[in-house]
C-alpha positions as CSV (number, residue, x, y, z in Angstrom):
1,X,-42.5,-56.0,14.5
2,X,-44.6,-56.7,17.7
3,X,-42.9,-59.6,19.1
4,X,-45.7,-61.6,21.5
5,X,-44.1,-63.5,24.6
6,X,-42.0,-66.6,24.0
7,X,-43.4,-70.5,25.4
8,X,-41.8,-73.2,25.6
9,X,-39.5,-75.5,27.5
10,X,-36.5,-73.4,26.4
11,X,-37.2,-70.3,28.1
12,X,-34.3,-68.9,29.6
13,X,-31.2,-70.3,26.9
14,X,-29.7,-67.7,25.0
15,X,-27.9,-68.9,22.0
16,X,-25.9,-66.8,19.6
17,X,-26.5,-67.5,16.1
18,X,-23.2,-67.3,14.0
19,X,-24.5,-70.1,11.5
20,X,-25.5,-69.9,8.0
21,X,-27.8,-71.7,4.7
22,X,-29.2,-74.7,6.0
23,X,-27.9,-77.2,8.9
24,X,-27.3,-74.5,12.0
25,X,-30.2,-72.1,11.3
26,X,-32.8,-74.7,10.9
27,X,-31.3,-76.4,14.5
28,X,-31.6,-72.5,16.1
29,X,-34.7,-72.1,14.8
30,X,-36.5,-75.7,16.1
31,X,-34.8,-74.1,19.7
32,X,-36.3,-70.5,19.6
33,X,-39.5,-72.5,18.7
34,X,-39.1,-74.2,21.7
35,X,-38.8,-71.0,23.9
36,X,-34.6,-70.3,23.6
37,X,-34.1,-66.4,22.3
38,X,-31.8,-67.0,19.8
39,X,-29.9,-63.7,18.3
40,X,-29.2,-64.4,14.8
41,X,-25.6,-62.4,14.0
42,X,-24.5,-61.5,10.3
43,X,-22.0,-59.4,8.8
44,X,-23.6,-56.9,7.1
45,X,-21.3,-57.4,4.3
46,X,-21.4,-60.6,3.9
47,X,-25.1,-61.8,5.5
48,X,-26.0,-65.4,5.7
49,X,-26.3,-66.9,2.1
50,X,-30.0,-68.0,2.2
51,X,-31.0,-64.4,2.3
52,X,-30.5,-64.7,-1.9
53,X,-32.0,-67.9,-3.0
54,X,-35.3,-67.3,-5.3
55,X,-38.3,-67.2,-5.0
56,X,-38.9,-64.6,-3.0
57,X,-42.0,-63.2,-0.6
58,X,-41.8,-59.4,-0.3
59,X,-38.3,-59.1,-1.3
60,X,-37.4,-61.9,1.2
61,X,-36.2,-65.7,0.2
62,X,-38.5,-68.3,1.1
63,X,-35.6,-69.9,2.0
64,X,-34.0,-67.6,4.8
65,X,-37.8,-67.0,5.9
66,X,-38.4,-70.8,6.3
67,X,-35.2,-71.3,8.9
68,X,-35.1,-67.9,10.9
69,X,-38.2,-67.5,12.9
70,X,-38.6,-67.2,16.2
71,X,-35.1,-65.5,16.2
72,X,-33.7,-62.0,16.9
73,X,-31.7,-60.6,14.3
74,X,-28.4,-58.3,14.8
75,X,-25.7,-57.3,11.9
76,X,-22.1,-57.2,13.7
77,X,-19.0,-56.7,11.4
78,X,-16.7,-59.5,13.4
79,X,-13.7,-58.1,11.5
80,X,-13.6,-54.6,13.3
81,X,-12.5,-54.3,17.3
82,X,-15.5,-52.6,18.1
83,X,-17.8,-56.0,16.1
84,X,-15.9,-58.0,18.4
85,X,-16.2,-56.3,21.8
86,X,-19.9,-56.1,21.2
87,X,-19.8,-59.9,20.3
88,X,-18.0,-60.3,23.8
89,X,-20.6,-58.0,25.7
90,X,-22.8,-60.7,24.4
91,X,-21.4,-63.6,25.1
92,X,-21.2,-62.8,28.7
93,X,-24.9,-63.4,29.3
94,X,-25.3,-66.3,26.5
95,X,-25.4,-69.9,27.1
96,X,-24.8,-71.0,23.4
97,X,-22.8,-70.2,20.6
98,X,-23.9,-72.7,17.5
99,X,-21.5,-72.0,14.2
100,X,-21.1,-73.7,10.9
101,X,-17.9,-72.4,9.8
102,X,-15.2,-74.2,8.5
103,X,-12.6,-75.1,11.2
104,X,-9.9,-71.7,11.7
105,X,-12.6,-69.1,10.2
106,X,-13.3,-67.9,14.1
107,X,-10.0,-68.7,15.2
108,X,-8.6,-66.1,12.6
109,X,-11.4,-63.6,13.2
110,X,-10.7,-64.2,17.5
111,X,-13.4,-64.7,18.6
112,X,-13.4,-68.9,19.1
113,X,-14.0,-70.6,22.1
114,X,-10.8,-69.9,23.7
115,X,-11.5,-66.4,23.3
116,X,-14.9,-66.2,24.4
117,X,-14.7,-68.4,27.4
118,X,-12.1,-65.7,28.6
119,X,-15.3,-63.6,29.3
120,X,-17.9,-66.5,30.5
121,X,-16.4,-70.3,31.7
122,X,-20.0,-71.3,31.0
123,X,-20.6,-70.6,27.7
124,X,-20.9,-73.7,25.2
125,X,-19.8,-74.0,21.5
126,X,-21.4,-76.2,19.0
127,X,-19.4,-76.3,15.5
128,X,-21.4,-77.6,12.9
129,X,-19.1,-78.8,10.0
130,X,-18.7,-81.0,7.2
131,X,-16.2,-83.4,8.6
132,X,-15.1,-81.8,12.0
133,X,-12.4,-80.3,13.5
134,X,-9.6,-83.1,13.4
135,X,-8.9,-85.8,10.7
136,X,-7.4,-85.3,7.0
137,X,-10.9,-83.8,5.7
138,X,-11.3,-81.3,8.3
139,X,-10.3,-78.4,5.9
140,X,-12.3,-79.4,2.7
141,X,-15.2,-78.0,1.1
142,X,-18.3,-79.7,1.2
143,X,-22.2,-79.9,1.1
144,X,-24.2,-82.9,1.9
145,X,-23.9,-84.7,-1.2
146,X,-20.4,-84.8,-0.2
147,X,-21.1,-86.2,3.4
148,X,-23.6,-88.9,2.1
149,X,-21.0,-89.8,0.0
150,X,-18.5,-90.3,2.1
151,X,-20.8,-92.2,4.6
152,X,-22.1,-94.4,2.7
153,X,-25.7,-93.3,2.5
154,X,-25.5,-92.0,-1.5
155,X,-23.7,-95.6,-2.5
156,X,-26.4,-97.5,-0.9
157,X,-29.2,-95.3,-2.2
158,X,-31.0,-96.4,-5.3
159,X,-30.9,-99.8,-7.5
160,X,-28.4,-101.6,-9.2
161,X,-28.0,-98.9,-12.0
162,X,-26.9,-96.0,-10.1
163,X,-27.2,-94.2,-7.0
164,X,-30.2,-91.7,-6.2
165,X,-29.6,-88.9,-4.7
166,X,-32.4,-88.9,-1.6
167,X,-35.2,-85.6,-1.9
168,X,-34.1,-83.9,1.0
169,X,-30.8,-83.0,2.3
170,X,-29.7,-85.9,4.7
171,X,-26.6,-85.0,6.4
172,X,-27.7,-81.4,6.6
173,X,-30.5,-82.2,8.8
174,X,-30.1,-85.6,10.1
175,X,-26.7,-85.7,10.8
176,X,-26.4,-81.6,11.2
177,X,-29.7,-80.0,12.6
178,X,-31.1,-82.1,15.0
179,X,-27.6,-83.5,16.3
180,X,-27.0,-79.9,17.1
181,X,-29.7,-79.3,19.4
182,X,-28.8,-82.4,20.9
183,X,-25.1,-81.4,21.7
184,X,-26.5,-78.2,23.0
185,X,-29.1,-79.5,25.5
186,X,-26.4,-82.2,26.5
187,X,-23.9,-79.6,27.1
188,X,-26.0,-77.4,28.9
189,X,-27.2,-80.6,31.1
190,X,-23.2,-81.3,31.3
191,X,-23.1,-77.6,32.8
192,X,-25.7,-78.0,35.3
193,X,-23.3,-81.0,36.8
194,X,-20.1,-79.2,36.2
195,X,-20.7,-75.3,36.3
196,X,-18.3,-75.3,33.2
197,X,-19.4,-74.6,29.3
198,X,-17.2,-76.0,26.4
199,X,-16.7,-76.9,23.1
200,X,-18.6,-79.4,20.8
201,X,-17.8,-80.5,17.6
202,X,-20.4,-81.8,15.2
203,X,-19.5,-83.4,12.4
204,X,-22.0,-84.3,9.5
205,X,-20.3,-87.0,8.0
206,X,-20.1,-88.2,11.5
207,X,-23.4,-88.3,12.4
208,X,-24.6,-89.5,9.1
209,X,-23.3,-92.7,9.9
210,X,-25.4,-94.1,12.9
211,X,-28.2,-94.0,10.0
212,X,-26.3,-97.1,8.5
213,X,-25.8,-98.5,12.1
214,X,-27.5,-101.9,11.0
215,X,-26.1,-102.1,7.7
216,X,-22.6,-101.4,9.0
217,X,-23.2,-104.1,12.0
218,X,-23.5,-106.6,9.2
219,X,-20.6,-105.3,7.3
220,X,-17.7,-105.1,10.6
221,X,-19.2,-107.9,12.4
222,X,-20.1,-110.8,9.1
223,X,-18.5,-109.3,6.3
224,X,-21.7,-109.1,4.2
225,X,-21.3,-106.2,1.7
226,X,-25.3,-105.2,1.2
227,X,-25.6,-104.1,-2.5
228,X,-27.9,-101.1,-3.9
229,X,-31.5,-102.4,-3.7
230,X,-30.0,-105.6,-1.5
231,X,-31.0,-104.5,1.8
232,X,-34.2,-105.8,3.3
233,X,-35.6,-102.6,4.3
234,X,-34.2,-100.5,0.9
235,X,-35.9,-102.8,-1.8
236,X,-34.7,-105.8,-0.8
237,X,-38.2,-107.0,0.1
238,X,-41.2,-107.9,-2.0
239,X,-43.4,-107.4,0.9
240,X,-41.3,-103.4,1.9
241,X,-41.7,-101.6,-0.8
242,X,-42.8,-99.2,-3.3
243,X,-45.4,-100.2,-6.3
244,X,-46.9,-97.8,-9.0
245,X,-50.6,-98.0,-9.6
246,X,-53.4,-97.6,-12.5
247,X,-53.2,-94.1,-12.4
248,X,-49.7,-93.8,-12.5
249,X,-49.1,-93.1,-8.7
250,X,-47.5,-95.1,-6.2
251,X,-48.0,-96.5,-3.0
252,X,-46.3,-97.8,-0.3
253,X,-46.0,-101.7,1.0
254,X,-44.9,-101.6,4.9
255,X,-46.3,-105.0,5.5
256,X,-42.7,-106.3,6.7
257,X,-44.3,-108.7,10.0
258,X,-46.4,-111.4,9.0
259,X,-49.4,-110.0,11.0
260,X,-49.7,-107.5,8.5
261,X,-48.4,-109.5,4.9
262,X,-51.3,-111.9,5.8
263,X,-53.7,-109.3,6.3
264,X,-52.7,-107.3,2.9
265,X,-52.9,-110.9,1.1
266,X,-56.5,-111.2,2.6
267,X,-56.6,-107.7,1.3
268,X,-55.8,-108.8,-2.2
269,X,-58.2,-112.1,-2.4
270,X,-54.8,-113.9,-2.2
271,X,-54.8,-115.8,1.1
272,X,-52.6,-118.3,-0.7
273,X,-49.7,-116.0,-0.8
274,X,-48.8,-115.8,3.2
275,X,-46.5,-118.2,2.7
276,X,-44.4,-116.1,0.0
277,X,-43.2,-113.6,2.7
278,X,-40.3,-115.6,2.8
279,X,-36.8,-113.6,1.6
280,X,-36.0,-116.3,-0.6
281,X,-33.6,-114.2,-3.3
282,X,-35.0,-117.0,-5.6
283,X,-38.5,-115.5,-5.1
284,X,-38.9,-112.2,-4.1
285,X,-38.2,-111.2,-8.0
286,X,-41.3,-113.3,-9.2
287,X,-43.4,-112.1,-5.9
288,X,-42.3,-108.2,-6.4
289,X,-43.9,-108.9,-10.6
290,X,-47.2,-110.5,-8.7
291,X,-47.4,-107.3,-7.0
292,X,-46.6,-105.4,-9.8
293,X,-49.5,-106.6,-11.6
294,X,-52.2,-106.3,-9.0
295,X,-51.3,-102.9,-7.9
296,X,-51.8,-102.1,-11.5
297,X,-55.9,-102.9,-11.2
298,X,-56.4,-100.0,-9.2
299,X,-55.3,-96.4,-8.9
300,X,-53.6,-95.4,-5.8
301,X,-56.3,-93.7,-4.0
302,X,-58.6,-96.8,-4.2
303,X,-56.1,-99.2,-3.0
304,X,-55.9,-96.9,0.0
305,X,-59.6,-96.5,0.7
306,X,-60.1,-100.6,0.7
307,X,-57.0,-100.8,2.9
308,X,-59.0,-98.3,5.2
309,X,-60.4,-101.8,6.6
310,X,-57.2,-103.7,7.0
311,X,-54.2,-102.7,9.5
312,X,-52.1,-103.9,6.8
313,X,-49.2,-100.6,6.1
314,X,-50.2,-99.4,3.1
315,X,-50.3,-95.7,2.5
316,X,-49.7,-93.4,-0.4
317,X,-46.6,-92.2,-2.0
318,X,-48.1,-88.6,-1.7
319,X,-46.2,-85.6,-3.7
320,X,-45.0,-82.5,-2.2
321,X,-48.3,-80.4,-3.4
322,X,-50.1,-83.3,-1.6
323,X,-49.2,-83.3,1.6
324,X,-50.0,-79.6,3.4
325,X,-53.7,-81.2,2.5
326,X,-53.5,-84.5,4.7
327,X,-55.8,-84.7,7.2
328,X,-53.5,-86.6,9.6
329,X,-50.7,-82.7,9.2
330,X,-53.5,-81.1,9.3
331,X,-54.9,-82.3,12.3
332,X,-51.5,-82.5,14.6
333,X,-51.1,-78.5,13.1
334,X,-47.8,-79.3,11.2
335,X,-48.2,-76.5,8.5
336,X,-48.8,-72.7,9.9
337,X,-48.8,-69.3,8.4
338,X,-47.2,-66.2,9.8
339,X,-47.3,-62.5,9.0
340,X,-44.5,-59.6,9.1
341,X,-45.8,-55.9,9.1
342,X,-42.8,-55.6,5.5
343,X,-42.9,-58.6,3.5
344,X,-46.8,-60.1,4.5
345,X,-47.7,-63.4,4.9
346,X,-45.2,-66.7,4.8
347,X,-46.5,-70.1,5.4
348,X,-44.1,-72.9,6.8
349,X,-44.1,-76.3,8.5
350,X,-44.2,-76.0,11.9
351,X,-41.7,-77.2,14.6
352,X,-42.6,-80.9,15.3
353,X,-42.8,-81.5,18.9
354,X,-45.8,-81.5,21.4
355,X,-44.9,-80.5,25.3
356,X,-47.9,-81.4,27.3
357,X,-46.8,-79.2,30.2
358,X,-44.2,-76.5,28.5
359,X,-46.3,-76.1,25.2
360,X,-43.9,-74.8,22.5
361,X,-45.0,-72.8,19.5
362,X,-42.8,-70.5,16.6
363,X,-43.2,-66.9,18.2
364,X,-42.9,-64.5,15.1
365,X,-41.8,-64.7,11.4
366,X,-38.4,-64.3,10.3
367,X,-37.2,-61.0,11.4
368,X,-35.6,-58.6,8.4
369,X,-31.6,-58.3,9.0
370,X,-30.7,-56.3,11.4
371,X,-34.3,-56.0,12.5
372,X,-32.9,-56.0,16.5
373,X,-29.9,-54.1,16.2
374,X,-31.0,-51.4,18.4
């Protein structure tokens, strides 16, 4: 495949990709988006996972093709002397090595940090595991239904009945991806200063947590155990919340200040209501059946349009099928399709942030395995 020259504010990182499914390949591929050559490494007996989730484009999973571009691709059998010496010849001009084994697995195949920084002092590790490498949980299965569990995320989650498990997969990204390319761009800051790489370990049930930060304040600090569907900001509120329409759909109530609940009552001919904002438990039931009714006059996309004229946070529930089409994606280029010369077209959402100076843009599709061995 003809690769075209890498942008972005990343130019010059070279990270070693040792990680698998989900939580480490979508955090190496947001970096070779951003101009990092990342060199994806599989065992060709035993390739990342991802590669065999249906459906499939060409032969290739969506899956594997959405969290891989932008990268290089290599197949190195880590078991074998020779796997690890070229693994080693690597690792002496590499900055990163990002991983998402379970703690031991590259101690046992030798080639951890303690063995690699033998052949380069600088280079960084970033483990990406369920519950980190210390701690009574460090050796247990998981996935992120496990690490929301455990942090409190899936128990709070839902209404009274029963948790809800959220749509996409929380500790995966928000506590896995994106704190890994912050652990990596601190380290490497930490080795300008020092002149010395090392290890970091990224737990997801750790960094799930800071995602409750408020709730947990409450909890430590006044002892007030919130309740599914308590909180003020997860259904708590009358005025912060979700309300189906005539058609079936649903839209969304932000109007949490009073700035914008006054202007949402003007919105519904209901100027009398500004003073209901207040989060009296003995009202907010009777105020979220009010609401209940009156978004029930109109369908979804008509409340939206008359709110056009109001700054008042209301906006559409919008399916998945729905949203590649909003103008607002569309616009900021947050969808984008790509082409291999084997498996054709793939279309996926498109890394997120805008450099002014260093602009940053995926390079190629996902390349097939083994793609840059030579």
């Amino acid at each position: 495949m003809n690769r075209k020259p890498v942008n972005g504010p990343l130019q010059g990182i070279k990270i070693l990709d040792l990680s698998r499914l989900l939580p480490g390949p979508l955090a190496t591929q947001m970096m070779a988006d951003l101009g990092a050559e990342v060199i994806k490494i599989e065992d060709p007996n035993a390739p990342d996972y991802a590669r065999f989730f249906p459906p499939y484009i060409g032969g290739q999973s969506t899956m594997y093709l959405s969290l891989n571009r932008s990268k290089k691709s290599i197949t190195l059998n880590l078991r074998t002397e020779e796997g690890k010496q070229k693994f080693f010849s690597l690792i002496k001009t590499a900055d990163v090595v990002v991983d998402s084994f379970r703690p031991g697995v590259l101690q046992k195949l030798g080639i951890d940090y303690d063995a690699a920084k033998l052949y380069n002092d600088k280079i960084i590790y970033v483990a990406i595991t369920g519950y980190g490498y210390s701690g009574p949980y460090k050796d247990k299965a998981g996935h992120d239904i496990n690490y929301i569990g455990y942090s409190g995320i899936l128990g709070l989650t839902g209404d009274i009945e029963k948790p809800v498990i959220p749509a996409c997969q929380t500790a995966d990204i928000a506590g896995g991806s994106y704190p890994a390319i912050v652990a990596c761009l601190s380290a490497l800051w930490a080795r300008e200063r020092t002149g010395k790489g090392q290890f970091v370990d990224v737990s997801m049930t750790d960094c799930a947590l800071p995602m409750l930060s408020m709730q947990f304040g409450d909890l430590l600090n006044a002892d007030l155990i919130p309740q599914r569907g308590e909180p003020m900001l997860s259904g708590g509120l009358a005025n912060y919340n979700i309300y189906q329409c005539k058609d079936g759909r649903w839209i969304v109530m932000g109007s949490l200040e009073p700035k914008f609940w006054k202007k949402t009552c003007i919105l519904f001919g209901k100027p009398e209501w500004e003073s209901r904002i207040t989060p009296n438990p003995d009202t907010i039931d009777e105020l979220k059946k009010d609401l209940e009714l009156i978004f029930k006059t109109k369908t979804r996309d008509e409340w939206i349009k008359e709110a056009e004229a109001y700054d008042s946070c209301l906006s559409p529930v919008l399916e998945l099928d729905e949203v590649p089409n909003d103008k607002h994606l569309q616009e900021r280029g947050m969808f984008l399709e790509m082409e291999h010369p084997e498996y054709g077209k793939i279309k996926t959402v498109n890394q997120p942030f805008k450099f002014h100076g260093t602009p940053a843009q995926p390079s190629w599709a996902a390349p097939l395995m083994g793609e840059d061995n030579a």
